[in-house]
TIMAR-890144 format. One record per atom (N, C-alpha, C): x, y, z; residue in three letters. Coordinates in steps of 0.2 Angstrom, whole numbers, plus 5000, padded with zeros to 4 digits. Last residue first. Example, Ala and Ser with C-alpha at 12.3 -4.5 7.8 and 13.67 -1.06 7.14 Angstrom:
<pts>
506449895035SER;506849955036SER;506450005039SER;506649725039ALA;506249785039ALA;506649845039ALA;
</pts>
This chain:
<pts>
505350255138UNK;506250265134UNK;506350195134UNK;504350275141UNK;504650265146UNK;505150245144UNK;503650335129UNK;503650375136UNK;504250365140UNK;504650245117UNK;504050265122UNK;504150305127UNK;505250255100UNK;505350255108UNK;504850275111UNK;505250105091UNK;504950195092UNK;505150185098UNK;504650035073UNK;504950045079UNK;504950105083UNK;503249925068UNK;503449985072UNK;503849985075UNK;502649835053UNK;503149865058UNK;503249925059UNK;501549745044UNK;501549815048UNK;502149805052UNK;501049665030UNK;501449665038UNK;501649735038UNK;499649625023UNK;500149675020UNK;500449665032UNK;498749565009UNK;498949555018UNK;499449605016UNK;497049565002UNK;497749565001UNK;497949585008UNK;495849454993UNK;496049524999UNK;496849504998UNK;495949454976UNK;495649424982UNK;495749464986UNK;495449544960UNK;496149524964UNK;495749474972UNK;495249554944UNK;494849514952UNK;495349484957UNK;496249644939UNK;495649654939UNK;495049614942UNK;497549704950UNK;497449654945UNK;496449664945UNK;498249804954UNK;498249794949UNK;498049734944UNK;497949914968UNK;497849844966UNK;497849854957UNK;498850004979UNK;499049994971UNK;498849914970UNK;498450074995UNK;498349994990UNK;498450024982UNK;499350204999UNK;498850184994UNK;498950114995UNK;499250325013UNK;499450275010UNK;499050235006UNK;499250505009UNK;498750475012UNK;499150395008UNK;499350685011UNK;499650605010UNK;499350575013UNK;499050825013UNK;498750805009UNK;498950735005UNK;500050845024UNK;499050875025UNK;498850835019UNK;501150705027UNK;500850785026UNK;500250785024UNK;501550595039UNK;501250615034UNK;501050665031UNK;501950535051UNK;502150595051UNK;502050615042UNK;500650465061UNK;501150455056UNK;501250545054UNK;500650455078UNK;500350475072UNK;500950475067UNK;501350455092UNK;500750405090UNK;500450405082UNK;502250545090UNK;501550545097UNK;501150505094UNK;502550505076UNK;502750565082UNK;502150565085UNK;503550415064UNK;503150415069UNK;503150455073UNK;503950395044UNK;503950425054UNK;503450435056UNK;503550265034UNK;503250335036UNK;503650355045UNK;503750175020UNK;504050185027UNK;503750255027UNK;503150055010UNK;503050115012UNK;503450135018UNK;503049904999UNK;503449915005UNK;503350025005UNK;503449874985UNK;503149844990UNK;503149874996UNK;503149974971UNK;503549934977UNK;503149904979UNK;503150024957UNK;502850064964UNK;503350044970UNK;503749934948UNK;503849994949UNK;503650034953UNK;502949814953UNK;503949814955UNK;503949914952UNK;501749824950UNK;501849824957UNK;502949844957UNK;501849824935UNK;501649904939UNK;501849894945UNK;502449694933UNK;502849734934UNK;502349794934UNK;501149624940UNK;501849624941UNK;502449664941UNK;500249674929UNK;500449674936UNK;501049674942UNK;500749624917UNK;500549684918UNK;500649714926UNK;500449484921UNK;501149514919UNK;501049574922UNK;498949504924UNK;499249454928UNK;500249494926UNK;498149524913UNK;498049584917UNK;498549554921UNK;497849414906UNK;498249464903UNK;498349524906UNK;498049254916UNK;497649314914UNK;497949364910UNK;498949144920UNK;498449194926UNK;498149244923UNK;499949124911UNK;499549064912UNK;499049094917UNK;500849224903UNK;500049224901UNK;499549194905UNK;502449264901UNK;501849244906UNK;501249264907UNK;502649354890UNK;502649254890UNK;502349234893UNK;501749464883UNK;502149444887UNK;502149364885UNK;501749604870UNK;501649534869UNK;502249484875UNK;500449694877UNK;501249664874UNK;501449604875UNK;499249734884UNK;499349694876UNK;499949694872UNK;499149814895UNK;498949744894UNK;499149714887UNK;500549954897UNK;499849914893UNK;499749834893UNK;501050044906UNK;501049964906UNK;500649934904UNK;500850164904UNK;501550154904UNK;501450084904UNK;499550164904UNK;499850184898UNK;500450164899UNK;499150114916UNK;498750064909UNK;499150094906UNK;499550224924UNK;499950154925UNK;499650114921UNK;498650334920UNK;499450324919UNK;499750274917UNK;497550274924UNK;497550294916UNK;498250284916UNK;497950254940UNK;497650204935UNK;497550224927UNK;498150414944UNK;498450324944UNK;498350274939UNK;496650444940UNK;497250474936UNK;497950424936UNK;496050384949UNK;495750374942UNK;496450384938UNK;496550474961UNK;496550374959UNK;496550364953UNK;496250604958UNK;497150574958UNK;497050504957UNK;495050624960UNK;495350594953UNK;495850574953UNK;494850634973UNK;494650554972UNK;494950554963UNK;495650724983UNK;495650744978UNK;495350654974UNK;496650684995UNK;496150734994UNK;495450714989UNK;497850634995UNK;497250584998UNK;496650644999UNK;499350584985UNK;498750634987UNK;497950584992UNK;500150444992UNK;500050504988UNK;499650544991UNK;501450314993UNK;500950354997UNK;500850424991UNK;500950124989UNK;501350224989UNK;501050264992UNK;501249954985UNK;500950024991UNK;501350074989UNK;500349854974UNK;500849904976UNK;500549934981UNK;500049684966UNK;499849724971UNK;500449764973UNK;500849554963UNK;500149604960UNK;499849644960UNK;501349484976UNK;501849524968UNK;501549564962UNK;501149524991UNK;501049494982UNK;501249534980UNK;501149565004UNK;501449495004UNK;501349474996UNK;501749735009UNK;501249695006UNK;501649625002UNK;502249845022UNK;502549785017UNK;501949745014UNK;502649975034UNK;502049935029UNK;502449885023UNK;503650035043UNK;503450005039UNK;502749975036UNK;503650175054UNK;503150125051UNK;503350095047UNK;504850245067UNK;504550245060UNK;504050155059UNK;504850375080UNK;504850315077UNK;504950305070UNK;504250435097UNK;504750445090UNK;504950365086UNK;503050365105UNK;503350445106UNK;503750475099UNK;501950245104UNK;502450275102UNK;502750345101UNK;500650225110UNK;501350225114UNK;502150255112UNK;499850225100UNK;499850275102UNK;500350285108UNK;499950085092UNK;500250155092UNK;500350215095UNK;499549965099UNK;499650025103UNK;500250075098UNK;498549925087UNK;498549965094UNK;498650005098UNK;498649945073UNK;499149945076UNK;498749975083UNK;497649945062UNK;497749885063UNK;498349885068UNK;497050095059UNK;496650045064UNK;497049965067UNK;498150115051UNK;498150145057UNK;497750115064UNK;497650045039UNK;498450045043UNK;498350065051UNK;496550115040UNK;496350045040UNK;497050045043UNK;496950235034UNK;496450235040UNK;496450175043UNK;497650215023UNK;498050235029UNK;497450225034UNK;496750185009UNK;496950125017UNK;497250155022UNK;496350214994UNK;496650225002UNK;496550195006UNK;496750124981UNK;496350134986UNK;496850174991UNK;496850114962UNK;497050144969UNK;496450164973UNK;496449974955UNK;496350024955UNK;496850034960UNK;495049834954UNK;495749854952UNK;495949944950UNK;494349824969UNK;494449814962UNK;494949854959UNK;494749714986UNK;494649784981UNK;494649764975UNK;494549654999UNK;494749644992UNK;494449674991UNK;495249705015UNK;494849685010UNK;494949665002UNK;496849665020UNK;496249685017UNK;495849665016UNK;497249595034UNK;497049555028UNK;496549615028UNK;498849615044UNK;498449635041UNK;498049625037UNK;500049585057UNK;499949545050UNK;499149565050UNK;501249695066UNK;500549655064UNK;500449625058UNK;502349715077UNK;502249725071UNK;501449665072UNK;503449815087UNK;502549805086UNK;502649785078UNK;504649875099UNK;504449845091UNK;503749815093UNK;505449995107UNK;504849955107UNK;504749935100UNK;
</pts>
């Protein structure tokens, strides 16, 4: 069985959000699926998905201190014409990815007790963001 969905976040500010719940809300009949895996794919080059800790609200904060130090706003880039937060973005997004894959088992992602899927918004007034959903798996009825 294949499912795939097209998804429009909300628009966030700039930072790490959790979402697996929203992923999860956006695929109905997940719960058909028996054995699997999920893609997730987001459709800009500004924006990153990962998956991490989903306990803990500093880990976001911590995200975000890190990925300003490894990728500071004020090198001297070429591509300036969308803002000084816009390069920046870009490549944080190409160092995280695009794209997350998780297995599927009775219907539930097979993520551990303390992983949760991120939006990696890196721009500072970003709009909502689409992200495509694929499932593959086998069902009850093989």
């Amino acid at each position: 069985m294949w499912i795939q969905e097209t998804l429009r976040l909300k628009a966030r500010s700039r930072g790490f959000h959790l979402i697996t719940h929203e992923i999860l809300s956006g695929i109905p009949d997940l719960d058909e699926i028996k054995v699997g895996w999920m893609q997730v794919f987001i459709l800009h080059t500004s924006a990153s998905l990962t998956i991490n800790e989903n306990a803990d609200p500093d880990v976001r904060i911590d995200f975000e201190t890190a990925m300003n130090h490894a990728v500071p706003e004020n090198l001297p880039y070429v591509h300036t014409c969308e803002g000084p937060d816009d390069m920046p973005a870009h490549v944080k997004a190409s160092m995280l990815g695009s794209h997350v894959m998780v297995p599927l088992r009775h219907g539930r992602p097979l993520l551990g007790t303390w992983q949760g899927i991120y939006l990696c918004e890196h721009r500072n007034h970003a709009s909502s963001r689409t992200v495509v959903i694929t499932v593959q798996g086998e069902t009850d009825a093989g």
